[in-house]
C-alpha positions as CSV (number, residue, x, y, z in Angstrom):
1,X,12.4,6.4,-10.4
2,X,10.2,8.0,-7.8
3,X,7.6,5.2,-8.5
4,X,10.1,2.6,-6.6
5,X,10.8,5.6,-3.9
6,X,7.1,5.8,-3.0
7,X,6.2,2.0,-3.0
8,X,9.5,1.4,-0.5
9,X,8.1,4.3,1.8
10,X,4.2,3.6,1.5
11,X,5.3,-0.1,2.0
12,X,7.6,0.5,4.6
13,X,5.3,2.5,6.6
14,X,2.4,-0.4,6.0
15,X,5.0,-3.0,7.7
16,X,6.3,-0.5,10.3
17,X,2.5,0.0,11.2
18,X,1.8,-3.5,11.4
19,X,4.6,-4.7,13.5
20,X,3.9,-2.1,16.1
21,X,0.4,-3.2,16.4
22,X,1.9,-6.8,16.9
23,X,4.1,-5.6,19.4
24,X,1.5,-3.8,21.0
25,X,-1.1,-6.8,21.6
26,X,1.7,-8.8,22.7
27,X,2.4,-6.0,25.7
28,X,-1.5,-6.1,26.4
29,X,-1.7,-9.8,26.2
30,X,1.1,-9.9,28.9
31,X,-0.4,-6.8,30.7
32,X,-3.4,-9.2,31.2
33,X,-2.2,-11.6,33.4
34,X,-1.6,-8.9,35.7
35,X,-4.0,-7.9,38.1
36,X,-4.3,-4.5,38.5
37,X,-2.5,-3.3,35.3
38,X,-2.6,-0.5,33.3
39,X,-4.1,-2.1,29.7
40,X,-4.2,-1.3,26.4
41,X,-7.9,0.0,25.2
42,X,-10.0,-2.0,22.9
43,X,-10.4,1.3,20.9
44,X,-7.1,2.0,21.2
45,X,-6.0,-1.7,19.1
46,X,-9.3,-1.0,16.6
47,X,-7.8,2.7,15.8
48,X,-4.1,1.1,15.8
49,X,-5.7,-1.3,13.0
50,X,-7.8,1.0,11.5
51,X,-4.5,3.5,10.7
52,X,-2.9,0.7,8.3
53,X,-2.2,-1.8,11.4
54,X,-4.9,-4.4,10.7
55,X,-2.5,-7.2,10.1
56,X,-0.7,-6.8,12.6
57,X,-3.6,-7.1,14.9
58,X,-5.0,-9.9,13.3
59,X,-1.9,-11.7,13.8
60,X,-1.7,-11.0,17.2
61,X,-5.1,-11.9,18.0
62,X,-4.5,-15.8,16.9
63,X,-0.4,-16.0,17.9
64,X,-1.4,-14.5,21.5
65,X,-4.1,-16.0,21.7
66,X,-5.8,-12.1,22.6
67,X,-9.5,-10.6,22.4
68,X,-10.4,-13.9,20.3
69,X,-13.5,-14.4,22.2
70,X,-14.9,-11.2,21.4
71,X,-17.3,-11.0,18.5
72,X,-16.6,-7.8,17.2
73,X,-12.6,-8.1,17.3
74,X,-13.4,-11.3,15.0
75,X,-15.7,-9.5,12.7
76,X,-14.1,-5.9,13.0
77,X,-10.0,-6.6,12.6
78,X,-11.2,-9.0,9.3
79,X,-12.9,-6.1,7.2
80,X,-10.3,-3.3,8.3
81,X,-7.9,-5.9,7.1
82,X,-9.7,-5.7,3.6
83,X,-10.3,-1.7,4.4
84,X,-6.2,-1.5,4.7
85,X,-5.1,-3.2,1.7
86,X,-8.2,-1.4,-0.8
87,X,-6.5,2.0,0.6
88,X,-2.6,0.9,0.0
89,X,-4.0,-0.3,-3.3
90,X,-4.8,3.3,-3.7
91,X,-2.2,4.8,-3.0
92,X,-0.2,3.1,-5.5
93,X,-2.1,3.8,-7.9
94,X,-2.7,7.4,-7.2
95,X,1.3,7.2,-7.1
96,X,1.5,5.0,-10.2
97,X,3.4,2.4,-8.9
């Protein structure tokens, strides 16, 4: 019974995370056709994917068409993509879901 409890929570946080991180490299991809505005840091989008938003990120990169020409977006949001779904992997089984 709390098996199914924790998977709907660690799952749910793992999508909320994700679609935040979406959200947010669409408001930075809009932000940059904006001269003079206030961005989104690069760290800030590799800690957002580095704290279970990876996906999210990665999407973002190739829907917006954002930070695609930077190498280490294309190398770095990939393995914390792998980094964040070995650690969910994890937690289920530390829960024993």
């Amino acid at each position: 019974m709390y098996a199914d409890l924790y998977l709907m929570i660690i799952l749910g946080i793992f999508f909320a995370l994700n679609l935040l991180a979406f959200l947010i490299m669409l408001f930075d991809k809009i932000k940059s056709s904006q001269p003079g505005a206030e961005r989104i840091s690069e760290g800030m989008l590799f800690f957002l994917a580095t704290i279970f938003g990876s996906i999210g990120v990665y999407c973002g990169m190739f829907v917006f068409r954002h930070k695609t020409k930077k190498w280490y977006f294309l190398i770095g949001i990939p393995l914390l993509v792998i980094q964040n779904i070995a650690l969910v992997y994890c937690f289920l089984l530390f829960f024993k879901v």
